[in-house]
Every structure is written in C-alpha cells, then in structure tokens.
N, C-alpha and C positions, 0 to 999 in steps of 0.2 A: 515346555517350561511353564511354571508358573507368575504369574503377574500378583503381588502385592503393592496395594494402593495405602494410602496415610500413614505410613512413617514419618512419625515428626518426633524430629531432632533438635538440642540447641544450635544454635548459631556458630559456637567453638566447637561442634562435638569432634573426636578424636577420629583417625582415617578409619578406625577398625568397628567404630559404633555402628557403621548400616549393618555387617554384619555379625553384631551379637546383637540388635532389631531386628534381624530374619528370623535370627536361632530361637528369638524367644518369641516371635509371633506364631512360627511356627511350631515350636514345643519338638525341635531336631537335636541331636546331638552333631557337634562341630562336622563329624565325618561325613553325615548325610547331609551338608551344602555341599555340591560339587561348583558350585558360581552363580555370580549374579552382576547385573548390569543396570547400570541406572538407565531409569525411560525419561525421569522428566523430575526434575527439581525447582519448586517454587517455593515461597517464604508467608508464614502467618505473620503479619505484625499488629495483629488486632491490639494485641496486648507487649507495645512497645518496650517495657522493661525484658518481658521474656518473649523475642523473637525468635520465631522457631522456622527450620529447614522444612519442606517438607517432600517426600518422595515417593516415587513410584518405582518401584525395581521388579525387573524379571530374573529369576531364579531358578537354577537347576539345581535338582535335588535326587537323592536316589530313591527317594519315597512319593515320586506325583500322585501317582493313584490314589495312593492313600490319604494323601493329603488332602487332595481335593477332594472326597468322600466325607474327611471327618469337618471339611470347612467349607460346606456344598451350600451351608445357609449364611455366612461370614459375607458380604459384598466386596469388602478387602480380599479376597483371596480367589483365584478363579485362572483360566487356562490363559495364558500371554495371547493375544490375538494373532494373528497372519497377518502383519502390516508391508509383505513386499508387493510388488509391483508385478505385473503381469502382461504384457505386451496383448492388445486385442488382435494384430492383424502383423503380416508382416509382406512387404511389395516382392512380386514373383520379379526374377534379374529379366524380364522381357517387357517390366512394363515401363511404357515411352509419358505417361502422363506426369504432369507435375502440376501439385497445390502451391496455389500462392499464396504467401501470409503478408500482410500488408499494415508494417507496425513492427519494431523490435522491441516494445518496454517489454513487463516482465509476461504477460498473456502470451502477445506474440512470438517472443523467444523461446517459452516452451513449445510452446504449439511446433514452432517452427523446430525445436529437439526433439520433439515426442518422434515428428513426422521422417525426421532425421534417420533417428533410432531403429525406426521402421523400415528403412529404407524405401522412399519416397522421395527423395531429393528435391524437397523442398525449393521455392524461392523465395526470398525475403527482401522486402522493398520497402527503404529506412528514408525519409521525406530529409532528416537529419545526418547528421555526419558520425562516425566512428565515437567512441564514446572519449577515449584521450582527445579528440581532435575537437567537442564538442565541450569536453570540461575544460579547457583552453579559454573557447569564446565566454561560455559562463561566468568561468570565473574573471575572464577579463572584464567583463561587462560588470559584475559587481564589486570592481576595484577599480571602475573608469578608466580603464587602458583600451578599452576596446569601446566600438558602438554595440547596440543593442542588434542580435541578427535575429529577423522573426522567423527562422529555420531552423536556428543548431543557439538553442535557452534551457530553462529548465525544463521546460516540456517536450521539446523535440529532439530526440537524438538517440543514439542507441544505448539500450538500458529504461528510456522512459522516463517517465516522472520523478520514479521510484528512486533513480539514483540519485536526485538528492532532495532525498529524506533521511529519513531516520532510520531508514531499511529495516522498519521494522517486521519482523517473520511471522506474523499469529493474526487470527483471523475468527470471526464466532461464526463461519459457515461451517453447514454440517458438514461432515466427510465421510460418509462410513466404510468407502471405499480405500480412504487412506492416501487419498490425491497427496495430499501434503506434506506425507511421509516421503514419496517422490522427488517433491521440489525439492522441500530441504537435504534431501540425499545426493541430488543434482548438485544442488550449491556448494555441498561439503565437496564431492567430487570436483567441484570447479574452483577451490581455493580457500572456500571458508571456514572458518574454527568449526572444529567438530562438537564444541558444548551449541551449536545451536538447535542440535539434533535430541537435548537433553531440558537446556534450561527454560523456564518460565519467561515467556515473551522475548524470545531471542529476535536481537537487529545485530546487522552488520556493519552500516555505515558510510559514508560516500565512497571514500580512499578504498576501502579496499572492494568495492562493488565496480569500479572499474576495471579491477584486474581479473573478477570474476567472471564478469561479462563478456572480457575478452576470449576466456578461457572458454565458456559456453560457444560463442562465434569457431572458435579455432575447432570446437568439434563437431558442429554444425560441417562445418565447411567438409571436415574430415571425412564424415560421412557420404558426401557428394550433395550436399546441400550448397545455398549459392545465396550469397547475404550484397544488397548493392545499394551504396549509402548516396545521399545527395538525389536520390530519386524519388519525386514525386508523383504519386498517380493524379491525373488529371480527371478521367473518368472512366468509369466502369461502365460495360456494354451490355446491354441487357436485353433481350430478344425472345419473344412469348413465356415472358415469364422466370425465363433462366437465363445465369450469367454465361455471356460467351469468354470476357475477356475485360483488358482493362487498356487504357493510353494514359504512357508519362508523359509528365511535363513537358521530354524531350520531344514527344511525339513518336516516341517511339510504342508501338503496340503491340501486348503478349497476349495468347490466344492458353486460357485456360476455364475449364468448367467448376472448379473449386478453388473460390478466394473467398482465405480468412481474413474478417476486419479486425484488427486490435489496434486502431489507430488512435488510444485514450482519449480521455476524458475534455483535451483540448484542440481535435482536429475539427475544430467550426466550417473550414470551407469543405472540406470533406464530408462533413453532414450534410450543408446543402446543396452539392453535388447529388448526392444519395437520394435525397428529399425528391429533386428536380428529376431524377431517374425513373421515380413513381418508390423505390424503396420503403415499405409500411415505416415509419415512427413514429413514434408519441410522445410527449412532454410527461417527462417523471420529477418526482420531491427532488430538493439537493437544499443547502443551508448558506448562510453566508454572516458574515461577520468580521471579526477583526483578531490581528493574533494578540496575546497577551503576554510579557515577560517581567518575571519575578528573578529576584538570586537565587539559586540554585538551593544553598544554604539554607531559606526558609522552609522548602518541599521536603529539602530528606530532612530536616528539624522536624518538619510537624507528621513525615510519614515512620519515622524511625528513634528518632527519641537520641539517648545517648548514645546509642547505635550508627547514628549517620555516620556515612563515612566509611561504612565495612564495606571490603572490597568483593563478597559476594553479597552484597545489596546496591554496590553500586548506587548511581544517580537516582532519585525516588521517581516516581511517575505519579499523575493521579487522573481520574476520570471521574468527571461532575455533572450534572444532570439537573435543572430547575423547572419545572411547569409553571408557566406564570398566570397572570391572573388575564392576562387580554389571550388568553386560551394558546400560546404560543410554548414551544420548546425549546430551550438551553444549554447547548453541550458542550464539555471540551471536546475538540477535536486533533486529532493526529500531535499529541503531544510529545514535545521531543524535548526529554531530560539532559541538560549541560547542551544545549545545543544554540542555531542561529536562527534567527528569522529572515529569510530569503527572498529576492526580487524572482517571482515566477512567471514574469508576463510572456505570451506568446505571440501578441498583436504591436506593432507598435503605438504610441499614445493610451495605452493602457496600463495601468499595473495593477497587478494583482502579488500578493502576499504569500508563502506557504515558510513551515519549520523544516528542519535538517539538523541532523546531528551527526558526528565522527563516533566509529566504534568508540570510543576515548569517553564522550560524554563530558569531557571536562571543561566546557566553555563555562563561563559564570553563569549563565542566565540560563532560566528554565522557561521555553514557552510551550503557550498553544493554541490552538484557533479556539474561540469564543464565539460560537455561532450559532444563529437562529433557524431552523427548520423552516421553510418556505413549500408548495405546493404550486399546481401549476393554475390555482385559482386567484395565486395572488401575480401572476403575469398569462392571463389567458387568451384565446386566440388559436395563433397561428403555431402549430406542431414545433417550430422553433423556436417560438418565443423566448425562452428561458435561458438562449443563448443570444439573444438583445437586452435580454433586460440587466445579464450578468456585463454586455460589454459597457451598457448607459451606467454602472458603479461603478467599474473598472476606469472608464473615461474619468469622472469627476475624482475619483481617486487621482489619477493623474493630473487633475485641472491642482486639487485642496494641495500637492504634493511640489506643484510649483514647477509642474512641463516639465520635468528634468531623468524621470524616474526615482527620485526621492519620495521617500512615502510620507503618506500624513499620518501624524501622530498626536498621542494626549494622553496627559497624567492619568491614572484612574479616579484620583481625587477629585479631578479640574471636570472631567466625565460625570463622575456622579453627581456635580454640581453644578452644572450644565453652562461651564466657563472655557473659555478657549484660554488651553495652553501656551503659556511664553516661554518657557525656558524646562530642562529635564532636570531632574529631582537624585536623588542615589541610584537610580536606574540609568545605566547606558545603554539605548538599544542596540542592537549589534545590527540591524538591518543595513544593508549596504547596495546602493550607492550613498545613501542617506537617511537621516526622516527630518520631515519642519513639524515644529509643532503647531496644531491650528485646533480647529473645532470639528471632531470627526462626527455629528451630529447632524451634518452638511452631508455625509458620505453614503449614507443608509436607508432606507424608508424609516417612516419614525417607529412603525409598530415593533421594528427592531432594535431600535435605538430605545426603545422603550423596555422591553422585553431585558435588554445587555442588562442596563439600570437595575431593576430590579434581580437579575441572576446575577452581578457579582456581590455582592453584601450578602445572600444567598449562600454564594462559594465558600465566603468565609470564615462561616462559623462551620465548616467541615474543614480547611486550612486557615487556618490564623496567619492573615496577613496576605490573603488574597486580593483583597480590595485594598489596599496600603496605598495611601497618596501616591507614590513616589514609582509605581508600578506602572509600566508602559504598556498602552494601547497601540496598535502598528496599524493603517487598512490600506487595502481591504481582502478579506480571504471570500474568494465567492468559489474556488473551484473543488469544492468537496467533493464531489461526485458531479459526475455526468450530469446535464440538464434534461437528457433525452433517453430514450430506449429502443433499441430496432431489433422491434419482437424480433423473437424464433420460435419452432417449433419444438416439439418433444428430440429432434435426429440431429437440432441444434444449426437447422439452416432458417434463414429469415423466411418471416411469415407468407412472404408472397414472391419472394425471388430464391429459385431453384438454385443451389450452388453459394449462396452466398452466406456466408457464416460469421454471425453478429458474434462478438467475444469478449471479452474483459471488461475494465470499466469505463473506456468512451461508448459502447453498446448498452450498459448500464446494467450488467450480470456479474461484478465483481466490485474491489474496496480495497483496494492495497496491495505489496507486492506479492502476499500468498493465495490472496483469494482468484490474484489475476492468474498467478502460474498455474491453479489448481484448473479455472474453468478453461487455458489452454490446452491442457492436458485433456479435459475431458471433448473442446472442439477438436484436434489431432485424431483422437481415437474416433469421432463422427466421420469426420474428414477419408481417416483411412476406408473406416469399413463403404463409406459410399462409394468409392472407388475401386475398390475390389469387386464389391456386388455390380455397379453397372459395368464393368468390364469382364464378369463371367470367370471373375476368379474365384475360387475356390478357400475361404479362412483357414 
C-alpha cells in the first residue's frame, strides 16, 4: 500500500472529498483506487477563519510501482510502513517459571498482557483493589461519603494513575518499532472506540477506562496469568546480586528470578524499601506547581474562532512554555479539556492535585497544572530526597487547605498581586472535597512562586484571558513525574540487581498512559527472552 501524508481538507468537507484528494494527488483515474483508509487525522487551526482537516491515508491502488517511481522525490507519498506487531518469544507448555510484575497501572498491565500473550503466566501483585472496587472508594472520598484510604485513591489501584486522567493516548517518545500501534490496538480490542487508532491526540476517559481494564484483566487471566488485588509487597529479596523473590504484607513469600517494577510514580515506601535493599537510584528532574482553571469557552474561543464548538474539534487543548528571567521553566502540564481538578493524594495529611477528564469533555472548566521544572540541586543530598521535599509541599498544602483535604486556592488576579484571596470570582472550581481560598504563596518555594508570576501574563497574550482575575489557582501539583530513577541496563534489568526490571514512570522511563504501556511492552519482551535463554530454550 501506499501511505500519503498532508491532505488537508475544510472542516465541512463532503464524505467523498478524501477520495477525489487521492485521485488528484495521485494523478489516477477513479478505477485505479481499489481503497483507502485513514491512518491519522488532525486539524491546522493556525488560520482560525479556515480550519482545515488534516490526513494521512494508506491507499491501495492498481498502479504502486508506478507510482512510487514517478513520486520517489514527493515526501507525501511513499510505501505505508509494517506497523504490526511481532511476538519476540513465545513460553515452550513445559516451562514451570513464572515473571512477576508488580503494579497494574498501564506499564504493568501490559507488561503483564505482553507476558500473557506469550504464554508466561504471569503474576500480577496490585497493593490496590479492583478498579470498580477502587473507583467506589475514590470517588466516595471526593464527595465525602467515605474516609480518605491511603491503598485504593487515585494513585493506587488497578488501572494506575492513569485512570483518572484524561486518558489521554499520545506521547513525543520515539517509537520506530511501533510499540504504540500495539497499545492502542490492545485498547480497541479491549473496549475502546476505534477513532483512537486514527485521530490526533486520542484520550478515552475515566468511565470508560474502567470497563477497559477490566477487559484487559479478564484476558490476562484468560491466558493463565494470575492478577491478586489488596496485595502488597513488603520486600524484595536479593542475594549476590540477583533477585531471589519477594514477601507480601501477608507474609506470605513467592520465590521468583524475574520481577517487573511498575509500581508508578507514587509508591514512596516502596522506593525506600528498594533503596534500603542496596537497589542503584538516583534523584531525577520533576516540576511542581499548581492546577489552573479557566471556562472552557475561552480555550476553544481563543483556539478556534467561530468554529468552537465543532464536534470534530471538540474541546480546545493548549500547551504553553515561558523561560523566565531567574533561569527557571514554565509549562502547562497534563491539560485536561472540559474536565475536573481532582484530590490525588496517596499519604494521609497530604494533598496533592492532578486534572481528569470524561471522554465527554463537557464539564465547564478547562484546566491544567502550571508548573515549574525543579532538579535535584534544588533538594539535594540523599538519593530520595525529592520525595521529602514533595511530601514537606504536600503537607503545608494540607495545613493552607484547612486539615480537611480541602485544597488551597487563589484568584489569578489576587496571585499576581500578591494578595490572599476571600471569596471566588466567575470561576467555580470543580476540586472536590473543596477549595478555601488563602495565599498559595505560603505553599511553594518563592523561586517558583516567582517564576508562576511572571509565566502567566506570559500565557496570555498567546490565550486571551489566561491570566483573568477570576481564574482559579488549585495547590499543590508536585506529582508530575517520578522524583527518582532506578537505572537499567541496555536487557532493561536494574543496574546492579539481576532479575529486577525498573519499568514505566515510578522507575522514571515513561510519562503517561502510552509512553507507560509502550516501555511495558518493551520490559515483557526483555523479561521473556531472559528466560528462555537461561533455561536453554530455544526462540
């Protein structure tokens, strides 16, 4: 097949217009397209009066050769790539060995499907509860019906972080392998709309990422994999070098030489578990700041023009960037279009902040974290520092928020004027249990309270109405990424412990739910092949 790139179409074009843009890029008469299929649709709105589609479609034609011959210099036009998937290894029915993965968010679930698929029979050890059983507690805890469990939140439980965010699918790691054709193939097979295998920044959403996940587990299992919830590893056992094994919570202990970690971004006692093993880590970059929400309305006004509102542009997104003058960096982060700003704490007397959206997208408000780039110079020391210095925020966050889980919050106006907020403005935040307004100036180091100040006015003359008095500051977001990193090697086992295989992003090798499933995919296929080789099996 052939792959043609930039086709760009109006916004209304008619169902038949991709193909008379084949016919005429190609210079074919009607007979010679035998078919075509869209690979990937995204939108120019540079030029907001005429928004245009834009595509990528693979083509069958009765003339390839030729074609490609006469458009061998054209960069638009070239051979559709091989983006299937290819199994590296597959378990001989006599082998007694089983891989542990340790974590269900989206890393360890694939890991734990790849390894599946493979037949490997897998074990998966989830510290959290079922993912219905866990979005129960969640969501009871952010409508005050329940207590806060620091087990089954938004960070612990099956599914991971990931499900409730924005679920969004897209990632800027390279792939050239096509990991991510995978995932998202995985997903469609497990429940999800099949445009996410096509459109521009495809997310799925919370609601329906529970029923996906089920469906992943159900095949897991299928396979003779083995998934066991409310189980926590105590610690991992490590002996010249190489992992023998691991002990739960229960005390109960399993005896294996291949355990996958994907225990994200907020298993703290679990790192220093690791640490206190001898496990190599180091302190890596992560950001913090606070979320920000606008009405929805302004985003796709100022991303779409009279266009807002079209149901294939959907809710506007944006991504903002300032370098400021005390040498520091400004970014939006994980912004979630029509969405909510969420209690993510994992510890009790802490809180910490993240966004979440419903496929729907339709809540009022648009936010997203507003955070500052940090290093491990600005909390240095000891290998985990970075995860003391996120809990001493997280804490005062909870002191400014009023001990309750209530977040602290502040106008943007009252922010850049360096005034503590009384009361909210046309902005409701949607953060739930609450927010008090106070002086989030209290909640930060200054050099980032500094840094906010000058990047939003900044924002605004790229969105109008960014910095709008009446716009809600939320804190505190500090869990962007991992604080830490537990090297690997090239074969993707940790630096100095045989067997054990650092993964996704509490390891600090992924960023989201694609970049996690892609490097479980690529730990799975390490995982196999080491097993095969040291048991004298045959690929």
């Amino acid at each position: 097949m052939l792959r043609i790139t930039e086709i760009k179409l109006p916004l209304d074009h008619p169902e038949d217009a991709i193909a008379s843009a084949i016919l005429k890029k190609l210079q074919i008469p009607p007979e010679e397209l035998l078919s075509y299929s869209i690979f990937k649709r995204s939108y120019d709105a540079r030029k907001k009066a005429e928004i245009l589609l834009v595509y990528i479609v693979d083509v069958e034609t009765t003339q390839e050769k030729q074609l490609l011959q006469r458009f061998k210099k054209d960069p638009h036009v070239m051979v559709t790539p091989d983006t299937s998937y290819r199994y590296v290894a597959q378990a001989p029915n006599n082998l007694t060995i089983r891989p542990i993965v340790i974590g269900t968010g989206p890393c360890g679930m694939f890991a734990g499907l790849m390894l599946a698929q493979m037949g490997f029979r897998p074990i998966l050890l989830e510290r959290g509860k079922a993912v219905r059983d866990r979005t129960v507690d969640t969501f009871g805890f952010w409508k005050k019906k329940a207590e806060f469990n620091p087990e089954s939140n938004a960070q612990f439980g099956e599914g991971g972080a990931g499900t409730f965010s924005d679920g969004k699918l897209y990632s800027q790691v390279k792939d050239p392998q096509h990991y991510g054709r995978k995932v998202l193939t995985e997903l469609v097979n497990a429940g999800a709309s099949p445009e996410i295998l096509y459109i521009n920044k495809p997310h799925i959403g919370t609601f329906k990422l529970v029923g996906i996940v089920q469906s992943i587990r159900a095949q897991i299992e299928s396979l003779g994999g083995e998934i066991r919830f409310q189980t926590r590893v105590e610690d991992i056992h490590i002996e010249n070098g190489k992992v023998q094994g691991l002990t739960l919570a229960s005390g109960e202990y399993i005896a294996s030489n291949y355990i996958v970690l994907a225990v994200g971004h907020s298993a703290r006692d679990t790192f220093e578990m690791l640490f206190s093993r001898g496990v190599y880590i180091e302190p890596k970059p992560f950001s913090i700041g606070f979320r920000v929400e606008h009405p929805q309305t302004i985003i796709d006004r100022c991303r779409f023009g009279d266009r807002a509102g079209h149901k294939l542009l959907g809710a506007a997104d944006y991504k903002l960037v300032h370098h400021c003058q005390n040498n520091r960096s400004v970014y939006s982060f994980c912004m979630c279009p029509g969405g909510l700003v969420v209690a993510a704490a994992s510890e009790p007397g802490r809180l910490v902040t993240n966004g979440m959206s419903q496929y729907s997208r339709n809540e009022r408000n648009a936010n997203s974290g507003i955070v500052v780039g940090i290093t491990p110079e600005d909390y240095p020391g000891h290998p985990l520092a970075g995860i003391e210095f996120q809990r001493r925020l997280e804490e005062r966050a909870f002191e400014l928020g009023g001990g309750t889980y209530n977040a602290p919050g502040q106008l943007v106006g009252d922010f850049l004027a360096n005034r503590p907020s009384r009361a909210l403005g046309a902005v409701q935040p949607s953060y739930t249990p609450g927010v008090v307004m106070t002086d989030l100036s209290e909640s930060l180091p200054d050099y980032a309270i500094a840094a906010i100040r000058e990047a939003l006015p900044a924002f605004d003359k790229q969105i109008k109405g960014f910095a709008m008095d009446d716009a809600v500051l939320t804190g505190v977001e500090t869990r962007t990424s991992s604080p830490i990193r537990i090297k690997r090697k090239e074969d993707y086992q940790s630096l100095n412990t045989e067997g054990l295989y650092p993964a996704g992003e509490g390891a600090g090798y992924a960023g989201g739910i694609l970049s996690a499933g892609i490097d479980g995919i690529k730990v799975a296929e390490a995982v196999a092949l080491s097993i095969l080789q040291s048991s004298n099996h045959k690929i």
